[in-house]
C-alpha positions in Angstrom: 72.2 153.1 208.7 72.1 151.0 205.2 74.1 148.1 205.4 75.2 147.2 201.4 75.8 144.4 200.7 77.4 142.9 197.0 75.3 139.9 195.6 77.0 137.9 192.7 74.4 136.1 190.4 76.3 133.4 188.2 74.8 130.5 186.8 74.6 129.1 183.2 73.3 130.8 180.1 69.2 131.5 179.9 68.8 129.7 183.3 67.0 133.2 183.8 69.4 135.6 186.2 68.5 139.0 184.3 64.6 137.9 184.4 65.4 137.2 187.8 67.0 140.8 188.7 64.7 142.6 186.3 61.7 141.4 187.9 63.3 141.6 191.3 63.7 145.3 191.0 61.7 146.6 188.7 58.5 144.3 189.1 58.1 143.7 185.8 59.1 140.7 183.5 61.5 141.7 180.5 59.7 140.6 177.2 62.4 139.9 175.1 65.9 137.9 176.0 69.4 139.6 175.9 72.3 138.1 176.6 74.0 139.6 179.4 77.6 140.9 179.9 78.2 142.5 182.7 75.4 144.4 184.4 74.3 145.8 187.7 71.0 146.3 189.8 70.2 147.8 192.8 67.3 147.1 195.3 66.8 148.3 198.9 64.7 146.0 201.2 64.0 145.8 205.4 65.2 142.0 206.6 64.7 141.3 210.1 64.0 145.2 210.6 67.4 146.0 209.0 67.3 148.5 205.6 69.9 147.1 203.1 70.9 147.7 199.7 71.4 145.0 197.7 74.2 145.7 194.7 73.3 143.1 192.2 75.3 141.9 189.6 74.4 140.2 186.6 77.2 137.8 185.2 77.2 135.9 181.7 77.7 132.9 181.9 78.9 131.9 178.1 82.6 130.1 178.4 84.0 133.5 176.2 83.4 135.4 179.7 84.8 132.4 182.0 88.4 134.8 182.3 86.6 138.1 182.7 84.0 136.7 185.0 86.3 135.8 188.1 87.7 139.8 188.3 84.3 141.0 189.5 84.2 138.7 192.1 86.4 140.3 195.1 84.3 142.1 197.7 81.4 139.9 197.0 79.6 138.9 200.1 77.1 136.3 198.9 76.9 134.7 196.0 73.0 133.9 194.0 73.9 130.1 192.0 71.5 129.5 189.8 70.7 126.5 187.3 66.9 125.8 185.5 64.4 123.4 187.4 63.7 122.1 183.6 67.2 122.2 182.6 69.5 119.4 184.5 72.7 120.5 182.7 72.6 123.9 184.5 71.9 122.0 187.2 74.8 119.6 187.0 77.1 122.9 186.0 76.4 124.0 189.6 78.8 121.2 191.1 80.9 120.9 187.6 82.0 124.6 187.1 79.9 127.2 189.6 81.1 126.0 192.8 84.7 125.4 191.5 84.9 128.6 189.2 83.3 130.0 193.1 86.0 128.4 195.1 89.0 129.1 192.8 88.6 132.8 192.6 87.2 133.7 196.3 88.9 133.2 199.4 87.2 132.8 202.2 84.0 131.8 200.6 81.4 134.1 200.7 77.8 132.4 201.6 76.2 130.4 198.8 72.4 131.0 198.1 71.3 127.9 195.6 68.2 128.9 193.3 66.4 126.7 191.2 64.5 129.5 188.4 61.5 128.7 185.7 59.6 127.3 188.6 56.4 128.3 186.7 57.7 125.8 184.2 57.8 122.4 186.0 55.8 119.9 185.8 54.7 121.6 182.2 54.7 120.1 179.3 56.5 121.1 176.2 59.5 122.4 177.6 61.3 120.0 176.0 64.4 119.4 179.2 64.4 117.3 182.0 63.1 118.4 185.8 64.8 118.9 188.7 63.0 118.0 191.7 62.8 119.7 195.3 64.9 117.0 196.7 67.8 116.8 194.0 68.0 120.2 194.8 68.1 120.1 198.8 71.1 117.5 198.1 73.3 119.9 195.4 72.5 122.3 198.5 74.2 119.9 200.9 77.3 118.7 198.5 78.3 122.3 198.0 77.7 123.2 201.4 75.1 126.3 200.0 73.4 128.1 203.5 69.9 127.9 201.2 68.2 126.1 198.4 65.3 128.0 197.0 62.8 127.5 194.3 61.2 130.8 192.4 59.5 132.1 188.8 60.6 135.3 187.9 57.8 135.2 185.6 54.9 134.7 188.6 57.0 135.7 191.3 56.5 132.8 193.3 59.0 132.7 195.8 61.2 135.4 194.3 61.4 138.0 197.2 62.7 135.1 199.2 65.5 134.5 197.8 66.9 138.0 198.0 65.9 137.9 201.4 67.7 135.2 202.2 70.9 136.9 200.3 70.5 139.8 202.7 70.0 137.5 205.8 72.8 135.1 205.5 74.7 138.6 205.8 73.2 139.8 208.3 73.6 137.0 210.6 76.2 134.9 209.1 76.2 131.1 210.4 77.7 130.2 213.4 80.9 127.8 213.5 78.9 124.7 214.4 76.6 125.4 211.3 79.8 126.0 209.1 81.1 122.7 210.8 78.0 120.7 209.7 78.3 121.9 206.2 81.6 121.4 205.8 80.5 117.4 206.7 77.7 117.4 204.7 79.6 118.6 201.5 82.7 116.7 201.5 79.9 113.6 202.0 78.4 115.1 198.6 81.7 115.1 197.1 82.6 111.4 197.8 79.1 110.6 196.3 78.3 112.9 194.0 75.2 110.6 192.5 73.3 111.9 195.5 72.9 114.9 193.7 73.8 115.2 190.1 72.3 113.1 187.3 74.8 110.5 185.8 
């Protein structure tokens, strides 16, 4: 039997979610960009010899959608944070308004999945922002208490199946209470010093 399981993608503006879905489930990468509104995906994938289908729903993340973005969150059972690896706004927005707007509107919290996108575009020159590195994002990871941190290029598709995977895992076999306890240390360590993870 299918299990289906609801995957919320939210993040900031052009940090790359619809790239992200579209080349997800159509293996392809969308030539043009269009802001989303509301939008939904579907994929079916095998993880640990379990089929699944994965609902995927594409969020805006413009402030003009921060009221209407909260009502499609109920049901949700993991939720896709995204920020750019050359963009460290979006990646400070993760602590500053994903993880509250996250916390706010969701009770319990579902599991967190952290993705760093434009992977293809570190370490490049001409983008014109500022990198984040692997380690910056293993300690946002920790401060919000996320179960994974992944890097991927929707444009290469380096490391992209692996972070649905992961979504569909984390599901699967949810964390036990001594993992859950650790994070809960490890993020309310982030919080008291958030330096050790978001640029100043």
């Amino acid at each position: 039997m299918i299990k289906d399981i609801k995957v919320m993608v939210v993040g900031d503006m052009s940090v790359g979610k619809t790239c992200l879905l579209i080349s997800y489930t159509t293996n392809s990468f969308p030539g043009e960009y269009v802001p989303t509104v509301f939008d939904n995906y579907n994929a079916n994938a095998i993880v640990n010899n379990t089929p699944i289908n994965l609902g995927l729903w594409d969020t805006a993340g413009s402030e003009e959608y921060n009221s209407f973005r909260p009502l499609s969150y109920p049901g949700t059972d993991v939720f896709i944070v995204c920020f750019s690896l050359i963009s460290t706004s979006s990646f400070q927005n993760v602590h500053q308004k994903w993880y509250p707007e996250i916390t706010q509107n969701v009770d319990p919290v579902p599991p967190i999945i952290l993705v760093g996108t434009k992977l293809d575009l570190r370490g490049k020159k001409g983008h014109g922002g500022e990198e984040v590195t692997l380690e910056m994002g293993e300690k946002m990871r920790e401060a919000i208490g996320a179960h994974k941190y992944c890097e991927c290029s929707a444009l290469s598709q380096d490391g992209l199946t692996t972070v649905f995977e992961e979504a569909g895992r984390v599901v699967l076999f949810p964390p036990s209470k001594e993992e859950l306890a650790a994070k809960d240390k490890s993020k309310t360590k982030g919080d008291k010093d958030p330096k050790n993870c978001i640029i100043q």
